[in-house]
C-alpha positions as CSV (number, residue, x, y, z in Angstrom):
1,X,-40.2,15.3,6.6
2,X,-43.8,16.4,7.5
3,X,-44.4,15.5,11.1
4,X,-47.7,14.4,12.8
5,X,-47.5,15.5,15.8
6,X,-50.5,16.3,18.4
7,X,-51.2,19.6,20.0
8,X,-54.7,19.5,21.0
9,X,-54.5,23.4,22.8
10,X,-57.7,24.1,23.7
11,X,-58.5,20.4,25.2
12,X,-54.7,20.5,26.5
13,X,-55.5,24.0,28.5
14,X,-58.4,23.2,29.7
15,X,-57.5,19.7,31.2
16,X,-54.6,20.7,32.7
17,X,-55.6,24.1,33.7
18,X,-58.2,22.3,36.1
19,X,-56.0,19.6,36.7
20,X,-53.6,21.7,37.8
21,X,-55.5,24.2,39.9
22,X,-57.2,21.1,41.6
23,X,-54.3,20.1,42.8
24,X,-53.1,23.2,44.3
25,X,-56.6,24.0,45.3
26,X,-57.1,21.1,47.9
27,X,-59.3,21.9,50.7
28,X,-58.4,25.7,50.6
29,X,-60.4,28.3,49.1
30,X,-60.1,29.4,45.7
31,X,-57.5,32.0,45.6
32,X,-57.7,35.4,43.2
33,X,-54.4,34.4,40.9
34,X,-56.8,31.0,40.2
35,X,-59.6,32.7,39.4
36,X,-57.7,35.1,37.4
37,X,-56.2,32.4,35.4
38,X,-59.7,31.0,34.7
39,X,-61.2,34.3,33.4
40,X,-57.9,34.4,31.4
41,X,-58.6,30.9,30.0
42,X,-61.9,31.4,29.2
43,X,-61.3,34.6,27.4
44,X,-58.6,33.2,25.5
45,X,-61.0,30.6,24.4
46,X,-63.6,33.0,23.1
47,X,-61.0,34.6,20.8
48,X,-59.9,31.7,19.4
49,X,-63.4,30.7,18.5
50,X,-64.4,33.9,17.1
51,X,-60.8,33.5,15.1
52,X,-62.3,30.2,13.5
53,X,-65.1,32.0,12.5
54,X,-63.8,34.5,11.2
55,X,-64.9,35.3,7.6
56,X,-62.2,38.1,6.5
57,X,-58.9,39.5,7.2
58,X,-59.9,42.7,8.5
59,X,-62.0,40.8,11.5
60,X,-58.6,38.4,12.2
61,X,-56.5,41.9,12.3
62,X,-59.0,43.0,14.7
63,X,-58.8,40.1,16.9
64,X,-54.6,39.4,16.8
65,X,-54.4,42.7,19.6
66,X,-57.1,40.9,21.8
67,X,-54.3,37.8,22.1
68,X,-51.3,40.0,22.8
69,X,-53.3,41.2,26.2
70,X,-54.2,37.9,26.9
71,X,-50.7,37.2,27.0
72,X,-49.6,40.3,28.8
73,X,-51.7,39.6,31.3
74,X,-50.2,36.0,31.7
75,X,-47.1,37.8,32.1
76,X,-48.7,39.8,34.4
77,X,-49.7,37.5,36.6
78,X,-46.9,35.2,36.6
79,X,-45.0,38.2,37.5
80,X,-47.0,38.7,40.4
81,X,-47.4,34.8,41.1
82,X,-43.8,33.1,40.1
83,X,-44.4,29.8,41.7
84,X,-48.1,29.5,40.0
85,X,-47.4,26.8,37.7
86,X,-50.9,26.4,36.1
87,X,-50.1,29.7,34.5
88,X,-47.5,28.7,33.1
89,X,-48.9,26.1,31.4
90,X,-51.4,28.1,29.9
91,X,-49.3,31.2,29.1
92,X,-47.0,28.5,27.4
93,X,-49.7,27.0,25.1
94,X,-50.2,30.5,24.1
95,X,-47.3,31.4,23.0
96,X,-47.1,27.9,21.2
97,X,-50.1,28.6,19.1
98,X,-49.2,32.1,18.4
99,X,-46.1,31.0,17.0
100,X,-43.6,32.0,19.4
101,X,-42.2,29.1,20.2
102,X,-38.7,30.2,22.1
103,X,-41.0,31.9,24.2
104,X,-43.3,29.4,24.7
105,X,-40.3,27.1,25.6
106,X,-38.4,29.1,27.9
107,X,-41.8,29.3,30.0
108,X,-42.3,25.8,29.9
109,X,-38.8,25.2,31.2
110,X,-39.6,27.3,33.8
111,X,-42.4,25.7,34.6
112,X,-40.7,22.3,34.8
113,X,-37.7,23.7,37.2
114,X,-41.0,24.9,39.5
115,X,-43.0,21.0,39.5
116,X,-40.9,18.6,37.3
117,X,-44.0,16.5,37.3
118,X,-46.4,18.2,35.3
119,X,-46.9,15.7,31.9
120,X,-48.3,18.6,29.2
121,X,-45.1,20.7,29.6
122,X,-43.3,17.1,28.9
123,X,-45.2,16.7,26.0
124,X,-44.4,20.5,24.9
125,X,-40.8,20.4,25.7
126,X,-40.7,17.0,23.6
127,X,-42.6,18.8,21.0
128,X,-40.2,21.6,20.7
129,X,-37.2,18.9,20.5
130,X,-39.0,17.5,17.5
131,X,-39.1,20.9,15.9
132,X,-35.5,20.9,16.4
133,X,-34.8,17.7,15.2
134,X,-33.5,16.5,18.3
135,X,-34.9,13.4,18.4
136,X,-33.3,11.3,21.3
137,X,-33.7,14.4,23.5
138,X,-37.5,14.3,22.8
139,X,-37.9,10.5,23.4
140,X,-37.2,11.0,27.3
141,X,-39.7,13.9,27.8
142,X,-42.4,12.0,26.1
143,X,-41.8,8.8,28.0
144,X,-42.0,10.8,31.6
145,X,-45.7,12.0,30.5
146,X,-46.7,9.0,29.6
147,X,-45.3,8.1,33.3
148,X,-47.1,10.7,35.0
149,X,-49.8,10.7,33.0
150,X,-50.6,6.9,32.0
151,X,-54.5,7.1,31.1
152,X,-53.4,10.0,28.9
153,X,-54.0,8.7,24.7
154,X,-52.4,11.8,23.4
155,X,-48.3,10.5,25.4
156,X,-48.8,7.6,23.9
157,X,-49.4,8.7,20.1
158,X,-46.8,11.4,20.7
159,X,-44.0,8.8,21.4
160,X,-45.2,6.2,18.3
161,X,-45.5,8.8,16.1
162,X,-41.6,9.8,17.3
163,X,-40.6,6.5,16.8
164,X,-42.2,6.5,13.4
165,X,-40.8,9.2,12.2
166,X,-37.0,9.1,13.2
167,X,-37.3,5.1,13.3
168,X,-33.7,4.9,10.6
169,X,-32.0,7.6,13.0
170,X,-32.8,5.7,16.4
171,X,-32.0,2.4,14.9
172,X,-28.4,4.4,13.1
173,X,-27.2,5.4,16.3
174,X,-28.2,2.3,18.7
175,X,-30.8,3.4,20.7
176,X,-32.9,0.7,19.3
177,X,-32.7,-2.6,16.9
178,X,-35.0,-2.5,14.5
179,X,-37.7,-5.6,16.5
180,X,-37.7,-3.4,19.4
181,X,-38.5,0.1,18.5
182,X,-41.1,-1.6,16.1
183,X,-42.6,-3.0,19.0
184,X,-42.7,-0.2,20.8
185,X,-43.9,2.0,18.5
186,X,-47.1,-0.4,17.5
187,X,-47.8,-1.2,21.4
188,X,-47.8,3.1,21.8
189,X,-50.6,3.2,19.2
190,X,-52.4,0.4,20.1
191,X,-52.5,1.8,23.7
192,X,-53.4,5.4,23.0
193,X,-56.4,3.0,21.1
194,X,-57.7,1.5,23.7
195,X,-57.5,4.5,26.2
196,X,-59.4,6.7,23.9
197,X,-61.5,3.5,21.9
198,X,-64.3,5.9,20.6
199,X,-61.7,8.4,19.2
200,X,-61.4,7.4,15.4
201,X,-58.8,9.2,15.0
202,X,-56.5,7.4,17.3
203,X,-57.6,4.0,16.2
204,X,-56.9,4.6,12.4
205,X,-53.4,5.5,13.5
206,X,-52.9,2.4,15.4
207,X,-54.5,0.6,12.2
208,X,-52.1,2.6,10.1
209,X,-49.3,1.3,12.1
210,X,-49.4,-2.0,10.6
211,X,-47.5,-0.8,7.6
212,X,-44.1,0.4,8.8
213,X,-44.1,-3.6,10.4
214,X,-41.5,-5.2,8.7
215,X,-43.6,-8.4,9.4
216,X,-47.1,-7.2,9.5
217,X,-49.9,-9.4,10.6
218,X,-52.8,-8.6,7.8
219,X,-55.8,-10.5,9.5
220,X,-55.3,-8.2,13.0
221,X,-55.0,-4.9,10.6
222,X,-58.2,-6.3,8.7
223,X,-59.9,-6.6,12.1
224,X,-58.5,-2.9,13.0
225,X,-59.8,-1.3,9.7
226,X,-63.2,-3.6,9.9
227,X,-64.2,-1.9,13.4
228,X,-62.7,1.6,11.7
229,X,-65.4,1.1,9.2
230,X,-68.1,1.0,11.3
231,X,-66.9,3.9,13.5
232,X,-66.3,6.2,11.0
233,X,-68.3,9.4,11.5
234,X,-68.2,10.4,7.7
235,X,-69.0,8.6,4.3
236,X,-65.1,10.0,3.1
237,X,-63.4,8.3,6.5
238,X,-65.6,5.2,5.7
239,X,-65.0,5.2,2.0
240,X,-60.9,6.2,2.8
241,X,-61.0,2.4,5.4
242,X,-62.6,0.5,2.6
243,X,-59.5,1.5,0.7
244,X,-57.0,0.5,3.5
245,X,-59.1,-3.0,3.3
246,X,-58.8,-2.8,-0.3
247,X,-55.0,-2.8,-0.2
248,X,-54.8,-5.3,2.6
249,X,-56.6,-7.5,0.3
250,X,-54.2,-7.3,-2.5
251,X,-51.1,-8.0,-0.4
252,X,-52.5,-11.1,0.7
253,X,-53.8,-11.5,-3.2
254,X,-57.4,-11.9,-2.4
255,X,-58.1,-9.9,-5.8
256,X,-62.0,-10.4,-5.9
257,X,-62.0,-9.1,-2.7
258,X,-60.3,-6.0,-3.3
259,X,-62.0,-4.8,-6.6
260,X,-64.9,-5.1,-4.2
261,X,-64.4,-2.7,-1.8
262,X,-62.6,-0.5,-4.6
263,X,-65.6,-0.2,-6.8
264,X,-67.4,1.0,-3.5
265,X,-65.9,4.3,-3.6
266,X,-67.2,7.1,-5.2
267,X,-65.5,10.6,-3.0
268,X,-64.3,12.2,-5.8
269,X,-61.2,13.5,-3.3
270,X,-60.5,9.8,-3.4
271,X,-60.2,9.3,-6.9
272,X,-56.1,9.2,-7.5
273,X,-56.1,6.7,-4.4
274,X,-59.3,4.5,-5.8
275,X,-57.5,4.4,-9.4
276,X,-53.7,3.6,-7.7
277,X,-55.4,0.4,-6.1
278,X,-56.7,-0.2,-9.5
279,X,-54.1,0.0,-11.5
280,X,-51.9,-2.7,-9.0
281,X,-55.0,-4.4,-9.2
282,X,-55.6,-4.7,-13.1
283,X,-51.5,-5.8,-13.4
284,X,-51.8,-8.7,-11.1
285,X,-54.5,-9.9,-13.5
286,X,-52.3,-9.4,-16.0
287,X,-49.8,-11.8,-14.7
């Protein structure tokens, strides 16, 4: 099973690293463990990017002992500041990204027995459940960030995509009937949707979410996919929506419709899916 869950770090870190230290901050003056932790973030960030740019092995070899000091000196200065949760967090997304996951869980369970209310070390503790397969221990974590954190898009995606992907098991074992964790699961998306309604991304997966309906409603999909269209940033995203149409089209037999939009695309990384659509296509003329 191929998961798709979120974990934005570098957005993640920052948010929360100045959400966090904002909140500890209050009137008071900035202390040295908070500005340590933002020259530690910022550093961190630099190596990443110089990572993505990397053009051969020999620079990425260079660059893999600059992370392991970063994270020593997380260590450091949790060490020297136990109760500073904001380090945590970041230390934790660290470790997450660097592969070190039972790490990178243990701090964020420490993190959580220090402030049970932060909502990123929800999301990565329901994160590492999914790893784990343990499905209905995830499900609670990600519903308590979406409680503490209900303008937040990424919760809400994280909990339909859950429900998504273990939607036989939950509905096996009784924590949901089929109707309900259908609903729940399309309501996450369309949420997430309209917190972040400029992110295409998050909008195609709400439009997507139509088809594990057992009842789906075509004409709201079609409106979904016809406002995708126009917000797609690329000519493959636009011509990929003009396929979902496409197949929309066919379901509800609307076959002149369909070999429209189909004959629209050219991507040539499209090609299997363009040709799939055709084939159904050219056998329901058959009939």
């Amino acid at each position: 099973m191929i998961l798709r869950f979120i974990v934005l770090f570098f957005a993640l870190l920052s948010l929360t690293t100045v959400t966090l230290l904002a909140e500890e901050e209050g009137p008071k003056t900035e202390t040295l463990a908070e500005r340590q932790l933002k020259a530690l973030v910022q550093r961190e960030k630099e190596i990443w990017e110089t990572l993505n740019t990397a053009t051969n092995d020999a620079d990425v070899e260079t660059l893999k002992p600059k992370l392991r000091d970063v994270a020593a000196s997380y260590d450091n200065l949790i060490s020297n500041n136990p109760d500073f949760t904001a380090a945590y967090v970041a230390y934790g997304l660290l470790l997450s990204r660097i592969g070190e996951r039972k790490a990178s869980v243990s701090i964020f369970l420490q993190a959580n027995e220090i402030d049970s209310k932060i909502p990123i070390v929800k999301n990565q503790l329901g994160n590492y459940c999914i790893e784990e397969a343990k499905y209905k221990e995830a499900l609670p974590y990600y519903l308590e960030a979406i409680e503490l954190a209900p303008e937040e898009p990424l919760y809400r995606y994280q909990l339909g995509t859950l429900l998504t992907e273990f939607m036989k098991f939950f509905i096996v074992d009784g924590t949901f009937t089929r109707e309900a964790i259908e609903k729940q699961m399309h309501e996450a998306f369309q949420k997430a949707a309209e917190l972040a309604p400029s992110d295409f991304a998050y909008t195609y997966r709400y439009a997507e979410s139509y088809y594990d309906l057992t009842e789906p409603q075509w004409e709201e999909a079609l409106t979904i996919w016809e406002r995708l269209e126009e917000m797609a940033p690329t000519n493959l995203e636009k011509q990929t929506v003009q396929l979902h149409r496409a197949n929309i089209y066919l379901k509800q037999e609307r076959f002149l419709g369909a070999r429209s939009l189909i004959n629209k695309v050219t991507e040539p990384t499209l090609t299997s899916n363009k040709q799939a659509l055709l084939d159904e296509l050219n056998k329901d003329d058959a009939k």
